[in-house]
C-alpha positions as CSV (number, residue, x, y, z in Angstrom):
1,X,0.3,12.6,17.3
2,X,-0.9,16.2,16.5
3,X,-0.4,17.9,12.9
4,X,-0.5,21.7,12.9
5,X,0.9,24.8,11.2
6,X,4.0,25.6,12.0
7,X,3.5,28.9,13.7
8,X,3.2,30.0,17.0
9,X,-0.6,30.3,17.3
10,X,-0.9,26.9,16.7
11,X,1.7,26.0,19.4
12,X,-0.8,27.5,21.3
13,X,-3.5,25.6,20.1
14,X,-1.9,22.4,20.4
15,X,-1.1,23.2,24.4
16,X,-4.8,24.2,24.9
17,X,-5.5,20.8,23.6
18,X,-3.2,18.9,25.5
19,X,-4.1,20.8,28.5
20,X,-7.6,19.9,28.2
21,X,-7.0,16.1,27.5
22,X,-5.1,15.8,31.1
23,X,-7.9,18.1,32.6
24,X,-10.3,14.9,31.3
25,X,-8.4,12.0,31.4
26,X,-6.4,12.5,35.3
27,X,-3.1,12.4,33.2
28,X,-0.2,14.3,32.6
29,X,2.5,15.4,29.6
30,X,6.2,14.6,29.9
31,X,7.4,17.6,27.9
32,X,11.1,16.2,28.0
33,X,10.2,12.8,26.6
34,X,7.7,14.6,23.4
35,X,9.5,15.4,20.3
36,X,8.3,17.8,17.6
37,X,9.0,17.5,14.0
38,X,9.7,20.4,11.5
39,X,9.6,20.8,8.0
40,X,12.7,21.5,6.0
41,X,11.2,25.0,4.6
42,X,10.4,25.9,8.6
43,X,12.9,29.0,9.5
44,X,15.2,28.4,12.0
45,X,13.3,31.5,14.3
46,X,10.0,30.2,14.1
47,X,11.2,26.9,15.3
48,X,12.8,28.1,18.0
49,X,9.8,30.4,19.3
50,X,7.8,27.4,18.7
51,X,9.8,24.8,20.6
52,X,10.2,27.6,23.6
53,X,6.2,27.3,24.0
54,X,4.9,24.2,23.7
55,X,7.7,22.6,25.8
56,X,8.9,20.0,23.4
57,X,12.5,18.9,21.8
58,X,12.9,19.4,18.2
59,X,14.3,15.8,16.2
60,X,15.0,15.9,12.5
61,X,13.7,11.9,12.8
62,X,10.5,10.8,14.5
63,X,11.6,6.8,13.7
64,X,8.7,4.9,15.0
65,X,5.4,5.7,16.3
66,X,2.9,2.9,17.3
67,X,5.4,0.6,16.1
68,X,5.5,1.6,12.6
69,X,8.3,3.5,10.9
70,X,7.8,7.1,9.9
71,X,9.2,8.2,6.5
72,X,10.5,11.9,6.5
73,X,12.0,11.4,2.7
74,X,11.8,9.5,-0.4
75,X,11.2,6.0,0.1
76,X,14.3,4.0,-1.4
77,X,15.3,0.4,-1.4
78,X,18.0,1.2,1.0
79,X,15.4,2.4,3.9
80,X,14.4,-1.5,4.5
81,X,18.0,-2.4,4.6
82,X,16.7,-2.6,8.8
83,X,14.6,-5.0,7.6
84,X,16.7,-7.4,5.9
85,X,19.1,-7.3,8.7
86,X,16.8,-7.9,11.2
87,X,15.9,-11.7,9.1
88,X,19.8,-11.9,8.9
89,X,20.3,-10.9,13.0
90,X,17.6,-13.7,13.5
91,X,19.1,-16.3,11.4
92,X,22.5,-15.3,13.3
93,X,21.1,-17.0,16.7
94,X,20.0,-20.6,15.2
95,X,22.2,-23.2,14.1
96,X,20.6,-24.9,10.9
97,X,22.9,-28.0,11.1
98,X,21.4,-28.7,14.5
99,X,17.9,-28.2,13.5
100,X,15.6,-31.1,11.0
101,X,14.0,-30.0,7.9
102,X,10.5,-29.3,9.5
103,X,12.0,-27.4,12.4
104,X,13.6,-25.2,10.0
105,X,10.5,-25.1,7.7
106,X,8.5,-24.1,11.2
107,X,10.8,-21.4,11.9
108,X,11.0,-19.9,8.8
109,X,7.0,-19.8,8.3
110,X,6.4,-18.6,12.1
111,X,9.5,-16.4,12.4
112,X,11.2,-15.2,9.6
113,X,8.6,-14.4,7.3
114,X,6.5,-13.2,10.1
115,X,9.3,-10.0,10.5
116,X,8.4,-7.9,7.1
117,X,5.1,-7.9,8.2
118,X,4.2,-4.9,10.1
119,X,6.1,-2.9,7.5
120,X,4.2,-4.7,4.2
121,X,1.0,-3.9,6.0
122,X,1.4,-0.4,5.6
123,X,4.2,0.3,3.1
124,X,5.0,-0.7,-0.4
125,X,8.0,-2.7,0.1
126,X,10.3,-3.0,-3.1
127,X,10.5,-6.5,-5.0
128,X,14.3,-6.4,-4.5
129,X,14.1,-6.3,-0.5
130,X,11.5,-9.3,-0.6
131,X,13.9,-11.0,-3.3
132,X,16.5,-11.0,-1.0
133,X,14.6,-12.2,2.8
134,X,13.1,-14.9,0.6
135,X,17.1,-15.8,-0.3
136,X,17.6,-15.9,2.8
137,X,14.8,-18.2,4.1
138,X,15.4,-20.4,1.3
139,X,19.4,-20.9,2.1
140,X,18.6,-21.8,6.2
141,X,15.6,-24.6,4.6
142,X,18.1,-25.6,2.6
143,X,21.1,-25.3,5.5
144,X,23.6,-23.3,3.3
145,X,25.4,-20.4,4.1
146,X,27.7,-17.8,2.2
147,X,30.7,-20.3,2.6
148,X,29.0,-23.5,1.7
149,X,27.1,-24.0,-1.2
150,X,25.0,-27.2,-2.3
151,X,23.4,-28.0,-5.2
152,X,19.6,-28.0,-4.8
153,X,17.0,-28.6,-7.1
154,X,14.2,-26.7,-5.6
155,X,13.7,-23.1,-5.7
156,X,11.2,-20.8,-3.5
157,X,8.1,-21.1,-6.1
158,X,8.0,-24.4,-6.1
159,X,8.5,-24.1,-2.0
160,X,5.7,-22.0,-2.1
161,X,3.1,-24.5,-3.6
162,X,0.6,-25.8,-1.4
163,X,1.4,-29.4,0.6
164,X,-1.0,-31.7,-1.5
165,X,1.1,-30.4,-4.8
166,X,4.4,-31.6,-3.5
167,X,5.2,-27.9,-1.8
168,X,5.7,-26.4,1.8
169,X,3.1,-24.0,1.7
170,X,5.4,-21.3,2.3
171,X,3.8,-18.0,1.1
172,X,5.2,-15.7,-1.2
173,X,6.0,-12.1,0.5
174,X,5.3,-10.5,-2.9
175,X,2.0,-12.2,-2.8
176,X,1.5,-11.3,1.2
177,X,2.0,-7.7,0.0
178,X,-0.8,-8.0,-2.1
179,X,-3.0,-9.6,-0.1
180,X,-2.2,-6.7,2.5
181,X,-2.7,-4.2,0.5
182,X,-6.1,-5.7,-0.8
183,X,-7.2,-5.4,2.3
184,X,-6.4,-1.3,2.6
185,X,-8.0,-1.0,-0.2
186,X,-11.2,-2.9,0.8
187,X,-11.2,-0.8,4.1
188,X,-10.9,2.2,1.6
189,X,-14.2,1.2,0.2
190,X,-15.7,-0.6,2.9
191,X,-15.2,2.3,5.8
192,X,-16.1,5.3,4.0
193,X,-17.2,7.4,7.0
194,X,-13.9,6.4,9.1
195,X,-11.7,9.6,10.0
196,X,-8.7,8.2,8.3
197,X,-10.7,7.3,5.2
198,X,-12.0,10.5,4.4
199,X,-8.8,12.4,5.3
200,X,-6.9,10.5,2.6
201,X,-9.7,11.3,0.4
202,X,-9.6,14.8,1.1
203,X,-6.1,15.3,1.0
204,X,-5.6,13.2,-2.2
205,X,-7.9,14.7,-3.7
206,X,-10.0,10.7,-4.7
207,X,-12.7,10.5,-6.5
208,X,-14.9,7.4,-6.4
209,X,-13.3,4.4,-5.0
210,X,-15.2,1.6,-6.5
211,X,-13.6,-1.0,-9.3
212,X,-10.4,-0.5,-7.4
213,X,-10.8,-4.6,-5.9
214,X,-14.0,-5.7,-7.4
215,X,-17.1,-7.9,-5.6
216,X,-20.2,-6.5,-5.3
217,X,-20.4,-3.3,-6.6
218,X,-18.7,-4.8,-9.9
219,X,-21.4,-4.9,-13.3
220,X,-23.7,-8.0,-13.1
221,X,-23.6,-10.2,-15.7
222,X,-27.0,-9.0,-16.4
223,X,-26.5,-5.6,-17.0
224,X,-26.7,-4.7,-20.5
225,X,-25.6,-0.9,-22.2
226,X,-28.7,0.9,-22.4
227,X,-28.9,1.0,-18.7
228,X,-26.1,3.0,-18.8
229,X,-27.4,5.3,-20.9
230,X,-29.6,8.3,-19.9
231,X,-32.9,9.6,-21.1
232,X,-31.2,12.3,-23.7
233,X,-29.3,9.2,-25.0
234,X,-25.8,10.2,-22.7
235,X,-23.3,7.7,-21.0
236,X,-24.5,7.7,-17.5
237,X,-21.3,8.4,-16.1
238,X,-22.3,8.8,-12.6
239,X,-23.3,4.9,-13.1
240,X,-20.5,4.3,-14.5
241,X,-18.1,6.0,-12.1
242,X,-19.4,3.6,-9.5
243,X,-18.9,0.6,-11.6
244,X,-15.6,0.3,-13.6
245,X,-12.6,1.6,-13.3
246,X,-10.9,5.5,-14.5
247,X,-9.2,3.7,-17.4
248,X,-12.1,1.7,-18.7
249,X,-14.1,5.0,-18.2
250,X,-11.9,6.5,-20.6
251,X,-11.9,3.9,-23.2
252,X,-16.0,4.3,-23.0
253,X,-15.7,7.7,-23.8
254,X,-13.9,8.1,-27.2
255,X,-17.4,5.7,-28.3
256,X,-20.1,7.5,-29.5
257,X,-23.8,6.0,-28.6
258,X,-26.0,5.8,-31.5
259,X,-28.4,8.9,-32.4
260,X,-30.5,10.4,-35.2
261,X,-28.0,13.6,-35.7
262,X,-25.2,11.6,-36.8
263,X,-26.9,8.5,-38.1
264,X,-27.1,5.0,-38.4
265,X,-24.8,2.6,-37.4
266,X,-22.4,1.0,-40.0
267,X,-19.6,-1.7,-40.8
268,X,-15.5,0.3,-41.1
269,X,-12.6,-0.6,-41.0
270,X,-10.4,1.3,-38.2
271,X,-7.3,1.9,-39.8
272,X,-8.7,2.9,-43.1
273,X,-10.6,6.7,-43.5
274,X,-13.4,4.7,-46.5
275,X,-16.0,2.3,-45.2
276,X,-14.1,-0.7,-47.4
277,X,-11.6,-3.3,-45.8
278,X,-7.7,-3.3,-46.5
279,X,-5.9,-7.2,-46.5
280,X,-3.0,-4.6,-46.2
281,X,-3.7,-3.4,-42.7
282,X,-4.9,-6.5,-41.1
């Protein structure tokens, strides 16, 4: 996948390059199965000119690519509705009254919950669409469907707790989107000199990604203020930057470290302007 400027130089940059990829690697283009995509500000002459050089078919949807979904617009909980109906298109093909509790339980741990997974790994699902595939999972354990209901006194927390505390071990798909995007974020601060790294950076315009997951660039429990403090008696922010998080950093900020030019240190009360203590505003 190649990003460019819509114009027609970089068309022509973009066939120099694939040219010299099959020069290198004995392989060749099919121009009629590659797709370009255009923005919606691109004028309708530029994309023609465009298309007319490189070769390629225009699409207003590139779908997938590498087997994850490309998002062209805003992100809604009606783009996963595919998802969701492909745990209801699964659930379509078994018969729960033919299967026992643990060959459900098997299925729904290997199969079903194992379907949102390529798109949690890389998108933030909505709550509501997880709601609803746990739902689902939960009526085929339980072997109800929208026309028969039974009365059950379990619900998907407490089929979620581990096997020694009377659960199923079932995990939560709120809690796997967490723990996938934990892991992101540790490859965020982990792979700092990987290409797709320091693009986001760039493009995002980050600033220092530590505090975001904690370990072991969090404060030891042995660090104390003054080493965060310069010589000339200043926050070391640069320290700091690396250590806590933008919020805390701001909360350090409004404090004012101890100094000679505006004096000693002394007891107040915060919501009063005199040093004396109110039983009104406590």
């Amino acid at each position: 996948m190649l990003f460019c400027e819509a114009s027609r130089d970089q068309a022509v940059v973009v066939s120099s390059i694939l040219e010299t990829f099959c020069y290198f690697s004995g392989q060749k283009v099919k121009k009629s199965k590659s797709q370009v995509f255009f923005s919606l500000n691109t004028p309708s002459s530029v994309i023609e000119v465009i298309c007319k050089s490189v070769g390629f078919s225009q699409v207003d949807d590139l779908k997938c690519y590498l087997g994850i979904l490309l998002f062209h617009y805003k992100v809604t909980v009606y783009t996963f509705d595919f998802v969701v109906s492909k745990v209801r298109q699964k659930l379509s093909r078994w018969d729960a009254r033919k299967l026992s509790l643990v060959g459900r339980i098997t299925l729904v741990r290997s199969v079903l919950l194992a379907i949102p997974n390529d798109f949690i790994f890389t998108v933030r699902v909505p709550l509501s669409v997880c709601n609803k595939i746990e739902r689902l999972a939960c009526n085929f354990i339980r072997e109800t469907s929208n026309n028969t209901r039974k009365t059950m006194f379990l619900s998907w927390v407490d089929y979620c707790w581990p096997l020694d505390s009377d659960g199923l071990d079932l995990r939560k798909l709120c809690d796997q989107k967490k723990i996938f995007l934990m892991k992101l974020g540790y490859r965020l601060l982990a792979n700092t000199e990987s290409l797709w790294v320091r693009v986001l950076r760039k493009k995002y315009n980050m600033g220092p990604l530590r505090g975001i997951l904690g370990g072991s660039d969090q404060p030891h429990k042995t660090l104390r203020v003054c080493d965060l403090v310069t010589e000339n008696g200043l926050w070391d922010w640069g320290r700091l930057t690396n250590l806590v998080p933008r919020a805390i950093i701001q909360q350090i900020a409004v404090i004012i470290l101890p100094s000679d030019v505006v004096g000693q240190d002394c007891l107040a009360w915060k919501w009063i302007e005199n040093d004396g203590f109110s039983d009104s505003t406590t």
